[in-house]
C-alpha positions in Angstrom: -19.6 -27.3 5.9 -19.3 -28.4 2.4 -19.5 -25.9 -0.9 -22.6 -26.8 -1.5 -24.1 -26.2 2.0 -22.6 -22.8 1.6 -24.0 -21.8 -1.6 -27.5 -22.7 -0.9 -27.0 -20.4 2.1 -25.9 -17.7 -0.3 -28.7 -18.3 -1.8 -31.6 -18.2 0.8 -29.6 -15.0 2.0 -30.6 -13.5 -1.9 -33.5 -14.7 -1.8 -34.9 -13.7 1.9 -32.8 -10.1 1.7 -33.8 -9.4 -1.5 -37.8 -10.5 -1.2 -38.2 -9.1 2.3 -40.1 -6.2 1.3 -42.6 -7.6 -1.2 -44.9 -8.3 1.8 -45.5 -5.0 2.7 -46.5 -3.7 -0.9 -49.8 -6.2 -0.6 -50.7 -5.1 3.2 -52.7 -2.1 4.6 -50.4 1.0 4.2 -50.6 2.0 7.9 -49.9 -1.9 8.8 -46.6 -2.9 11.1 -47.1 -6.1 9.6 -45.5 -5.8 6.4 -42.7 -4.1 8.3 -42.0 -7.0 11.1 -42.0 -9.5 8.1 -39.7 -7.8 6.6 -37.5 -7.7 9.3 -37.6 -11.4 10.4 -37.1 -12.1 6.6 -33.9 -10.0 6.6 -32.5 -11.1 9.9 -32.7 -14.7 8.9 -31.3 -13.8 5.4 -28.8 -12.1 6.8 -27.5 -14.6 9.2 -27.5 -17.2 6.3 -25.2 -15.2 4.2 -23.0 -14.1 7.0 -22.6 -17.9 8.0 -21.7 -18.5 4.1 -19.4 -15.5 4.4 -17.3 -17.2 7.4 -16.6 -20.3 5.2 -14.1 -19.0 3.0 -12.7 -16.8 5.9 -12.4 -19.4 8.7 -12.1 -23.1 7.1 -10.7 -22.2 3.5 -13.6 -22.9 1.8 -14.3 -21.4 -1.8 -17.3 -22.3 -3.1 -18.6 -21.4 -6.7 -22.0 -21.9 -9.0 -22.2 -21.7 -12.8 -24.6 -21.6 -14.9 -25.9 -20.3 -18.4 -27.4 -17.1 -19.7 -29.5 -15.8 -22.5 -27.8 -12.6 -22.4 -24.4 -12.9 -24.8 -21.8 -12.9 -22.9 -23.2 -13.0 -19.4 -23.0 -16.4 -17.8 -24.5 -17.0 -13.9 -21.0 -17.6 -12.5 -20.8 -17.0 -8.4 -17.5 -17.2 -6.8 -17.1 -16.5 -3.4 -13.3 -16.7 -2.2 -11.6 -15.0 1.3 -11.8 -11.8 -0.2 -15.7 -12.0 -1.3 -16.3 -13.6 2.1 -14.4 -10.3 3.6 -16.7 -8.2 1.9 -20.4 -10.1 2.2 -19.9 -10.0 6.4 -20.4 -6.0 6.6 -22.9 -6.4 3.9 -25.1 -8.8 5.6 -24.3 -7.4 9.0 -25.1 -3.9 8.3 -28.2 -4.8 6.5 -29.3 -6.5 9.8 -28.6 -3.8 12.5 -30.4 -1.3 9.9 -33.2 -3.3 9.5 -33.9 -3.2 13.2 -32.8 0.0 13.7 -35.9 1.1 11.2 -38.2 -0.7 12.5 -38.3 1.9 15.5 -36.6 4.9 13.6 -38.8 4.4 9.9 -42.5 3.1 11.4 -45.0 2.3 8.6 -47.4 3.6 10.8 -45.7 6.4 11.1 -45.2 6.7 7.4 -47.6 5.2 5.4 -46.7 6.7 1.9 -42.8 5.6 1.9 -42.2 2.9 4.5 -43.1 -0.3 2.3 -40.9 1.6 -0.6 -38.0 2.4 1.6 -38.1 -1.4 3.1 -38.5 -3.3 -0.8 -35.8 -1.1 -2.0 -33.0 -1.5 1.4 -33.8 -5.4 1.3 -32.7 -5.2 -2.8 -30.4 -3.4 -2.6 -28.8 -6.0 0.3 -29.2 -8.8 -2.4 -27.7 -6.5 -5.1 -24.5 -5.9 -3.0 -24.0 -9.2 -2.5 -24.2 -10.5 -6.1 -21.6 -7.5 -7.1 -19.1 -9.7 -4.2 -19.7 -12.8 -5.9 -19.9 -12.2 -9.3 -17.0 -14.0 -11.0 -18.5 -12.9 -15.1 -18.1 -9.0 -15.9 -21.5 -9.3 -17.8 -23.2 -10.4 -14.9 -21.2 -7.8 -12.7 -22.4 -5.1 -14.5 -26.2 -6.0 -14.3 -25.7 -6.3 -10.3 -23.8 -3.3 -10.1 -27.0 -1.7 -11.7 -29.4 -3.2 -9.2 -27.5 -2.1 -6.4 -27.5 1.7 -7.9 -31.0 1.5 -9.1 -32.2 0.4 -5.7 -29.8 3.2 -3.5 -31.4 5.5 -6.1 -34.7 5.0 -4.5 -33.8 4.5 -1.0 -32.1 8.2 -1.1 -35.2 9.9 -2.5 -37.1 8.4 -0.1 -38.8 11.5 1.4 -39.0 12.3 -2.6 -41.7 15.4 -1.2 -38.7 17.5 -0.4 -36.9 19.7 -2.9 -33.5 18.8 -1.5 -34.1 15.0 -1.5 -35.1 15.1 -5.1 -31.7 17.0 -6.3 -29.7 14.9 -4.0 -31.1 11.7 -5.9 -30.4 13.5 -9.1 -27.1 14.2 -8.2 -26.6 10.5 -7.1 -28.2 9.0 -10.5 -26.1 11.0 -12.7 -22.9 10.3 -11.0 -24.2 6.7 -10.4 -24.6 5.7 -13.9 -21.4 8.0 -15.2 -19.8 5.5 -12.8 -21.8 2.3 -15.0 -20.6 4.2 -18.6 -16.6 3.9 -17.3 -17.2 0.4 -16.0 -18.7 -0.5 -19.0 -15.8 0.5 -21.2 -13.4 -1.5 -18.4 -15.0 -4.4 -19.4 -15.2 -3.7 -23.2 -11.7 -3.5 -22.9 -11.3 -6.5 -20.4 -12.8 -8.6 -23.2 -11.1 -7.5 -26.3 -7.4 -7.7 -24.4 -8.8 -11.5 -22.9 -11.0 -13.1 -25.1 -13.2 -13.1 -21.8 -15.9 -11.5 -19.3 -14.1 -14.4 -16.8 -13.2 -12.5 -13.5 -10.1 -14.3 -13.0 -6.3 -13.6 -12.9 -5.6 -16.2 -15.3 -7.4 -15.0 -18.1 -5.6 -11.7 -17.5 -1.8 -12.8 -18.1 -1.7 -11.2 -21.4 -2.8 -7.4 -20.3 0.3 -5.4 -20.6 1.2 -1.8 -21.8 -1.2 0.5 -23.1 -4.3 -2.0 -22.5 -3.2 -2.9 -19.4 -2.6 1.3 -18.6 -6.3 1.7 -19.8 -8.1 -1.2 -17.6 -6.0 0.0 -14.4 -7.5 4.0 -15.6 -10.9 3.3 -16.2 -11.4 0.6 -13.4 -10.1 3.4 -10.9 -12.3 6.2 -12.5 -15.4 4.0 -12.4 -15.0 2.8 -9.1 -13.6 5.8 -7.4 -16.7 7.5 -8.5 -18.2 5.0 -6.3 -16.1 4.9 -3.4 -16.4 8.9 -2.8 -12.9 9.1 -3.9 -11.9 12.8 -4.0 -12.7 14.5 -6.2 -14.8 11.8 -7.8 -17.4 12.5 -4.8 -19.9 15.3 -5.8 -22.5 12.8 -5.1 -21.8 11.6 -1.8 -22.7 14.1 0.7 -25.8 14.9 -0.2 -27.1 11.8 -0.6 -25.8 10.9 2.9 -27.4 13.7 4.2 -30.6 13.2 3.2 -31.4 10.0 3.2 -33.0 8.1 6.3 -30.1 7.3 8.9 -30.1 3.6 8.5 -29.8 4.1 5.0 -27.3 6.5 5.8 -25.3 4.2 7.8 -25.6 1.5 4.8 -24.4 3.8 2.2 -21.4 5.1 3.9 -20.6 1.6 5.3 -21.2 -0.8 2.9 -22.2 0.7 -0.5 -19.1 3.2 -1.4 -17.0 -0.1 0.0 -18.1 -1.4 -3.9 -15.9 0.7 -5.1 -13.0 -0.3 -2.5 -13.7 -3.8 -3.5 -13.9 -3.2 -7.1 -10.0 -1.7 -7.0 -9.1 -4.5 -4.7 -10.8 -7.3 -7.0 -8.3 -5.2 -9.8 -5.5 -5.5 -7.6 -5.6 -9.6 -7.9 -6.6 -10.0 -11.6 -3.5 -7.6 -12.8 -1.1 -8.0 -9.8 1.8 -7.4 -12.8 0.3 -3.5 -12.5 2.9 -1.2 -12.8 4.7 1.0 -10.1 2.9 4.1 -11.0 -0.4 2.1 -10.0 0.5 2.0 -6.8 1.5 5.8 -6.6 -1.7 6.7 -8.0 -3.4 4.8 -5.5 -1.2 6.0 -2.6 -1.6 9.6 -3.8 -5.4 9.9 -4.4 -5.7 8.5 -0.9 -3.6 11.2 0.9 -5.7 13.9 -1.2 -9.1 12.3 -0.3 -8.0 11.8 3.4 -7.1 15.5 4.4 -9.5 17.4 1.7 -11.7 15.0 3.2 -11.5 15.5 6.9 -11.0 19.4 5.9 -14.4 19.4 4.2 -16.0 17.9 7.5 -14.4 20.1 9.7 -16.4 23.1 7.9 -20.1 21.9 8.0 -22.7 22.5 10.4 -25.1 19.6 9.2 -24.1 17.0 11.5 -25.0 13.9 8.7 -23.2 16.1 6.0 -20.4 16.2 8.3 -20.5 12.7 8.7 -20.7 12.2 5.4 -17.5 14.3 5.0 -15.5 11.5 6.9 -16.9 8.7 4.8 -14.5 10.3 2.5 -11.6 10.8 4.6 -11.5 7.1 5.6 -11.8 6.1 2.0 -9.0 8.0 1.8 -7.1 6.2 4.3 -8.3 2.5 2.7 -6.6 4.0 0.0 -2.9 4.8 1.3 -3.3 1.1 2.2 -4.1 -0.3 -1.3 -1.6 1.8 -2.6 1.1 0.2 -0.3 0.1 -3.1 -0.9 0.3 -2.2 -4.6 3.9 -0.9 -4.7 4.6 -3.7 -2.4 3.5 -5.8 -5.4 5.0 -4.0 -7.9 8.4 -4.2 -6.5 8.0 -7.1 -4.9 7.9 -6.7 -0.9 5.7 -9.2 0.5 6.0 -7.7 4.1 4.4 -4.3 2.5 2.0 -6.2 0.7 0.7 -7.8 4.1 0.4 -4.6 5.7 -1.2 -2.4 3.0 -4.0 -4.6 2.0 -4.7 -6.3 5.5 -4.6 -2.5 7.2 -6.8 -1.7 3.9 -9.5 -4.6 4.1 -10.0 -4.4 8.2 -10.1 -0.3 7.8 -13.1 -1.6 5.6 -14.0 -3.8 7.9 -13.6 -0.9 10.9 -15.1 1.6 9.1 -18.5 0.0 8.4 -18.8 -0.4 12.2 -17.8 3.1 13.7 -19.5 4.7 10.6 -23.1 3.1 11.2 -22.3 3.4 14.7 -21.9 7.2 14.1 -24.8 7.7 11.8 -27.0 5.5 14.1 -26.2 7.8 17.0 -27.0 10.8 15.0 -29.9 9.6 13.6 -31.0 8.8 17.0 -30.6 12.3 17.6 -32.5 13.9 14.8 -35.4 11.2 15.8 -36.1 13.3 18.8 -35.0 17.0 17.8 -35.8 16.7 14.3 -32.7 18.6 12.9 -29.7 17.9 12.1 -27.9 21.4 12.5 -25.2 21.2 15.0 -25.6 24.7 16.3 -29.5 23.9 17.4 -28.5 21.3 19.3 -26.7 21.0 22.7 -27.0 19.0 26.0 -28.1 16.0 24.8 -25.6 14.0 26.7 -27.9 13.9 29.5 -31.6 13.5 28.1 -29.9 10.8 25.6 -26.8 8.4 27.3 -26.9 6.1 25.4 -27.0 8.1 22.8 -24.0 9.8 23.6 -22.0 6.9 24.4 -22.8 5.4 21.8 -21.3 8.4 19.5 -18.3 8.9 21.7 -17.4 5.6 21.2 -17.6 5.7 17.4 -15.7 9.5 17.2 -12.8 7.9 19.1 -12.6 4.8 16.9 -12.9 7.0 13.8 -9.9 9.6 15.1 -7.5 6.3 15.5 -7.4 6.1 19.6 -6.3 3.1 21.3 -8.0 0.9 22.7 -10.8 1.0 19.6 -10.9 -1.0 16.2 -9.7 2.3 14.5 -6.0 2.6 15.6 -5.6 -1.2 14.0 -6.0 -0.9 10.8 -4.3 2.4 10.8 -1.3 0.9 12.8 -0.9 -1.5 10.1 -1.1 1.2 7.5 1.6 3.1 8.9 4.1 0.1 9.5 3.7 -0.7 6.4 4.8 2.5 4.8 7.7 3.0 7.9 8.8 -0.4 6.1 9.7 1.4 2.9 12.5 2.9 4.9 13.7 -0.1 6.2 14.8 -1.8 3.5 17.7 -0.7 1.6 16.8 -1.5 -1.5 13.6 1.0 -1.9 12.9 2.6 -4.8 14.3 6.4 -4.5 10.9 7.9 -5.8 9.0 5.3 -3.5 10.8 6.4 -0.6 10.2 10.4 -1.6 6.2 9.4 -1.9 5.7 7.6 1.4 7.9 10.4 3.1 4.7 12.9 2.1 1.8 9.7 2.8 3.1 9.2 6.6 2.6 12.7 7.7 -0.9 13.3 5.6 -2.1 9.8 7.8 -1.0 11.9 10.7 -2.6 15.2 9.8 -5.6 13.0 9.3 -6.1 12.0 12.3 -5.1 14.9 14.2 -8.2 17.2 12.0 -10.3 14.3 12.4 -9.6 14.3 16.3 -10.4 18.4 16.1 -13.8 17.6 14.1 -15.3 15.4 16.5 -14.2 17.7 19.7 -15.9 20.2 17.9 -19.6 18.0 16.9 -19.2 16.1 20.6 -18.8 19.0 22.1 -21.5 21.4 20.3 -24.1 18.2 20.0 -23.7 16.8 23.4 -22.2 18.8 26.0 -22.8 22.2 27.0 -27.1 23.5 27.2 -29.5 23.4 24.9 -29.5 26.0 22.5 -33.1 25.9 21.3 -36.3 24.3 22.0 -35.6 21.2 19.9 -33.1 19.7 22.0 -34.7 20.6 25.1 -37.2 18.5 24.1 -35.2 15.7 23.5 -35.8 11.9 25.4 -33.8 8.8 24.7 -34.4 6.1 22.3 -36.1 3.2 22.4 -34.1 -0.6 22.1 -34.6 -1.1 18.6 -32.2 1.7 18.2 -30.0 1.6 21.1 -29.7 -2.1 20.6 -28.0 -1.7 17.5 -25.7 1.1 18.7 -24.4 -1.0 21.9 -23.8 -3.7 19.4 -21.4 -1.8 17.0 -19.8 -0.4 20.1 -19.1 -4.0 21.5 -17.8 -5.2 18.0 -15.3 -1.8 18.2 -13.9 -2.8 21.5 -13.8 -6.4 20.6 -11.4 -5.6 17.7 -9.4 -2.8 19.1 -8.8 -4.9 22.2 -8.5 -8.0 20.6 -6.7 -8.4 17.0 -5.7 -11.4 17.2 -9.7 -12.6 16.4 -9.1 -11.0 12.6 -5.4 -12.0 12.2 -6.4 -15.5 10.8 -9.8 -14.0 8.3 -7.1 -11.6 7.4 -4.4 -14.4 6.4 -7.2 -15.8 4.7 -7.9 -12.7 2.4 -4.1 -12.0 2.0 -4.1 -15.6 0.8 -6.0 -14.8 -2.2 -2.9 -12.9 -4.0 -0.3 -15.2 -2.8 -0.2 -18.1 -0.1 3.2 -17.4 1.0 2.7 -13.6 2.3 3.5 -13.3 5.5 0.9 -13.7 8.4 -1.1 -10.7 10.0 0.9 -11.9 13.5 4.4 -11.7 12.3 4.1 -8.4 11.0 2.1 -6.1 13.3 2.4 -6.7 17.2 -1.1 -7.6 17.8 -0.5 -9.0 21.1 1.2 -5.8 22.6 -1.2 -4.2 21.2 -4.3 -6.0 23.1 -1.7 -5.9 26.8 -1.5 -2.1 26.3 -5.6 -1.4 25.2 -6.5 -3.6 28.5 -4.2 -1.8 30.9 -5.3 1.7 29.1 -9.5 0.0 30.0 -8.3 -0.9 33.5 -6.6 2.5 34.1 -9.5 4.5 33.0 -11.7 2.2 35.1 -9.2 2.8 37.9 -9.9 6.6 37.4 -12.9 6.5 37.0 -13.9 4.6 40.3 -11.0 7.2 42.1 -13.3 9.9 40.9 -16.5 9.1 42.2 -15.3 8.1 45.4 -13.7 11.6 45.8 -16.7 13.2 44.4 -19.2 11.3 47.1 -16.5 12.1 49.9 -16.3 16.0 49.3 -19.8 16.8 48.5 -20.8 20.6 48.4 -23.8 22.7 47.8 -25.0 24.3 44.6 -22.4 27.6 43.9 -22.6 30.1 41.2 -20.3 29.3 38.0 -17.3 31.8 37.8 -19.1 33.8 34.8 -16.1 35.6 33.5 -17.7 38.8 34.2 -21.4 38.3 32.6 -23.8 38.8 35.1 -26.5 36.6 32.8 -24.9 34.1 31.1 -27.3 32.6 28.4 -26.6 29.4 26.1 -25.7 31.8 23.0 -22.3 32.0 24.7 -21.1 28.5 24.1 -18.8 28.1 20.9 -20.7 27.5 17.9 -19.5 24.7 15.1 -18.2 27.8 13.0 -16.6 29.4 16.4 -14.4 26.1 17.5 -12.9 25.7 13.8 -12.7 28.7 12.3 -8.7 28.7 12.2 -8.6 25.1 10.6 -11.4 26.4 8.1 -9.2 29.5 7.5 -6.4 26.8 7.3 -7.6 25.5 4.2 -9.2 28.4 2.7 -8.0 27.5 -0.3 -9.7 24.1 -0.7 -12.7 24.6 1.6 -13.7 28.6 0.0 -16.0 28.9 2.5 -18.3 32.0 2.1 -19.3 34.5 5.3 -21.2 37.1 6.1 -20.2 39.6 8.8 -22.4 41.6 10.5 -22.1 45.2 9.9 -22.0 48.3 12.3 -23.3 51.5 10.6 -24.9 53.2 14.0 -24.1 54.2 17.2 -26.5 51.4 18.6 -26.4 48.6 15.9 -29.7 46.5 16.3 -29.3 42.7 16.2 -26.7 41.3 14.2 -25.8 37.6 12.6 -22.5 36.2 11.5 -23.4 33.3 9.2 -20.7 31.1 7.5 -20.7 28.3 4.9 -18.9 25.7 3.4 -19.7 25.0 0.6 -19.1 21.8 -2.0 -16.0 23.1 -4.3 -16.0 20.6 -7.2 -19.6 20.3 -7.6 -20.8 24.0 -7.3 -17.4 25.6 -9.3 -16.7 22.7 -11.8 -19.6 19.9 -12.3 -22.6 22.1 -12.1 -20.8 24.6 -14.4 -20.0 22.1 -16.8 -23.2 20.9 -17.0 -25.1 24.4 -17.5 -22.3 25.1 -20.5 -23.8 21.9 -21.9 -26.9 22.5 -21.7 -26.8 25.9 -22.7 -24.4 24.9 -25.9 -27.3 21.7 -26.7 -29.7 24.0 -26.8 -28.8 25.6 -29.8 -28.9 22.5 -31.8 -32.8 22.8 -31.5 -32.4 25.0 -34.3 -32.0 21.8 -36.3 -35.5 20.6 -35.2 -37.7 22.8 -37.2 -40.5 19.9 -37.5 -41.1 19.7 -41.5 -40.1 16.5 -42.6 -38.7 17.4 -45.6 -36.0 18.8 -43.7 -35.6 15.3 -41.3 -35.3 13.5 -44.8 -32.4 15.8 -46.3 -30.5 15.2 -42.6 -30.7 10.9 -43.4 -30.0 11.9 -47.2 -26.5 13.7 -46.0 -26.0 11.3 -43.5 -26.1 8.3 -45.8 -23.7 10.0 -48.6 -21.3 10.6 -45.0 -21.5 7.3 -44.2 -20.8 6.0 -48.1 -17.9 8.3 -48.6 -16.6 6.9 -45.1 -17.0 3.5 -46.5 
């Protein structure tokens, strides 16, 4: 396919993501129609811009478009290279398995006041993703980074009746636009150290020192506000939680990816970044990762907890940039293979056992309409699918062979066990990735805890109230899109070799003569050893059954450890199965309890409730805010409402401002 050809299917994907629902706003409210046109209008748009995505990725294509602006400054320049491409496939896929999804989980029919909004909004917000990957002007970057937050604005406070939806938006705009103020002053700087808004590493040869120090500071602040980094996250769990699943899914696996591919895109205009850029990188990574996972382990709101793990894996993306970085900074091509191609297909993995997970989930509040983790229970049998469906995704999140997860992070971790083998390491270097190893292990190890836990308490055991007796499977257009992502985790973990040449590609963007994917990780081992672990499980599996038919018995009564009436209130609870590792981290997680109390001879009913709460937002942020507004306030004295008074204020001001002169 030729550049051309390839941008005008960039553009039809814009156009038919970003328009697909302005039908509905001109049809009946209780109409399906506007909703199926907006779905055949994003599947087709999607498929377009995921063909244009594969160009750069597959054939070496890069293919740009240029063209001027009103606006000083701003030019329409599109550029999409490797590591665009690498970053417009989840986009476009993600928008396409959530728009079916909705289409049974979000009926207009169903809801009449907020289905057309929630549909115009998701289908911008697609197109405004996909302009921040391929805008190659910072002007122009900016105005799509404000359409994509606008538009996730509105798609959050969808259900804008509810209290809780309302302060979650809040909480998303403010800490959505703080993100705008810091990228704004990135690109102030940008231009006066470049002469340029030009997104490209050749305009940036003369960033050094303190300007260079201040891009690399305020690019990381702005977008780490977006990618959940801890403790730049206050907004993310809450806005995960209450938005609409799909949505949901999108956020977690595409939108807080802008800010991954914001530090990436600064990674290959300053690749002269100093050492300690890489530490940072590698440091805030470990910190996000286990506070992360620590956080999650704590909640009882199944979508918060997912939430919670959006921020762990960002944390893991992380310890891979921040490889790659050093790698680049001391000049290490192997570790700059391994840290940014373990970091771009975590982003890549992510987005797919993420959705997976909040699909599954959402499935699950569908039909019990809650989503706390201790209501639920014994789900695995009304809803299958369901449940294999978010099996599949908690053992590709945890890292376990033979699933999409435990690639990336393989690569992650042979690229920091590389620092050791060579000789010439940087001392300090060595000393940071001796701490980074074992916080990728402790990771994993709480994130394999977490999901034992919401598994177990969600789909095994009885039902623990009426809600999830009540509970029937989905329908396809939401178990369609959960076998999909399931497929596409399998496909990856079992074969690697199918991303080892897009990968190439990317890594092809800093330097054409990194090593390949292939000659660095065993990918091959890696697919014999997941296909004998399938085949031995299918082995088992099929010995099982065949005992199980071959010594049939009759109904007996469950050893009851001495209870005479066992009732579901004796399975462990979310709070029950963690409550060491929650104690473990006491000092992070300050969760707040309340024990029952015995004051009689024969106590009445008791509760023990417990509660994690959000640290940084409830004991720093809001704080900080109210001491604002409370010191603010006082300056109203100044507004007595007589103008004589305004006209002394502009009289003082203008002898201030001549004296200045």
């Amino acid at each position: 396919m030729n550049p051309d050809s390839a941008m005008n299917l960039l553009f039809a994907a814009f156009v038919l993501t970003g328009m697909s629902g302005v039908p509905g706003l001109f049809l009946a409210r209780e109409s399906d129609w506007g909703q199926r046109m907006a779905l055949v209008a994003n599947l087709s748009g999607s498929v377009a811009g995921i063909v244009a995505a594969l160009q750069p990725l597959l054939y070496g294509i890069v293919f740009t478009f240029s063209a001027p602006m009103s606006i000083p400054g701003a030019a329409l320049e599109l550029r999409v290279d490797a590591l665009g491409g690498a970053f417009l496939l989840p986009i476009f896929l993600i928008s396409a398995l959530g728009a079916i999804y909705g289409t049974e989980y979000w009926k207009q029919s169903a809801n009449p006041e907020s289905g057309a909004k929630l549909r115009l909004f998701y289908g911008v917000m697609t197109a405004g993703l996909a302009l921040v990957v391929v805008s190659a002007n910072g002007v122009l970057f900016l105005m799509a980074w404000e359409i994509m937050a606008l538009a996730a604005y509105f798609l959050v406070t969808t259900e804008d009746d509810k209290s809780e939806v309302r302060e979650a938006g809040w909480i998303y705009f403010v800490a959505s636009h703080a993100s705008t103020l810091l990228l704004i002053a990135f690109f102030a700087v940008y231009k006066s150290v470049t002469g340029s808004f030009d997104l490209d590493p050749s305009v940036c040869r003369g960033a050094s020192g303190g300007a260079l120090d201040a891009l690399l500071v305020l690019g990381l602040l702005g977008f780490g506000i977006k990618a959940g980094l801890m403790p730049l996250h206050v907004w993310l769990p809450s806005a995960h939680a209450n938005a609409p699943s799909h949505v949901s899914a999108f956020l977690s696996g595409v939108l807080i990816k802008m800010g991954v591919y914001g530090v990436i895109r600064m990674c290959w205009l300053f690749p002269q970044a100093p050492l300690w850029w890489g530490a940072v990188l590698l440091i805030a990574g470990a910190v996000s990762g286990v506070i992360g996972v620590a956080f999650a382990i704590g909640q009882h709101d199944l979508k918060r907890l997912l939430a919670y793990h959006s921020i762990e894996n960002i944390g893991i993306i992380f310890l891979g940039l921040g490889t790659g970085a050093i790698g680049l900074a001391i000049d290490r091509p192997v570790l700059v293979t391994l840290g940014f191609a373990g970091a771009v297909l975590h982003v890549w993995n992510h987005a797919l056992f993420k959705s997976l997970l909040f699909y599954a989930a959402g499935s699950v509040i569908h039909h019990t309409h809650t989503r706390e983790i201790d209501r639920l229970g014994g789900l695995s049998k009304p809803m299958p699918w369901t449940s294999a469906g978010f099996l599949v995704g908690a053992a590709a999140i945890c890292g376990l062979p033979p699933l999409n997860g435990f690639v990336s992070e393989f690569s992650i971790y042979l690229g920091m066990f590389r620092v050791f083998a060579d000789e010439t390491s940087n001392a300090g270097v060595s000393i940071l990735i001796a701490f980074a190893i074992p916080s990728l292990a402790l990771i994993g190890g709480l994130a394999l805890a977490c999901f034992v836990k919401v598994f177990g308490a969600v789909f095994l055991g009885e039902p623990r109230t009426s809600q999830a007796h009540g509970a029937d499977e989905s329908g396809p257009f939401i178990t369609l899109p959960l076998l999909a992502l399931a497929l596409l985790c399998f496909s990856i973990g079992l074969f690697p070799l199918l991303v080892a040449r897009p990968l190439d590609a990317v890594l092809a963007t800093w330097n054409a003569g990194l090593p390949a994917l292939a000659s660095t990780v065993p990918l091959t081992p890696i697919s014999v050893a997941g296909l004998t672990l399938v085949a031995l499980c299918c082995v088992g599996f099929v010995w099982l059954r065949l005992r199980y038919r071959a010594f049939k018995t009759g109904p007996v009564v469950t050893w009851d450890c001495g209870y005479a009436a066992p009732t579901v209130r004796m399975q462990y609870t979310s709070s029950s199965f963690t409550q060491m590792l929650v104690d473990m981290f006491r000092w992070a997680l300050m969760p707040r309890t309340e024990s029952p109390k015995f004051d009689k001879v024969f106590p009445g009913p008791v509760q023990f409730h417990s509660e994690v709460r959000e640290t940084v937002l409830d004991l720093a942020v809001l704080p900080m805010f109210h001491a604002a507004a409370n010191g603010f306030a006082r300056l109203r004295l100044l507004q007595m409402g007589w103008v004589q008074v305004y006209l002394v204020y502009i009289v003082i001001a203008f002898i201030a401002l001549l004296i200045m002169a």
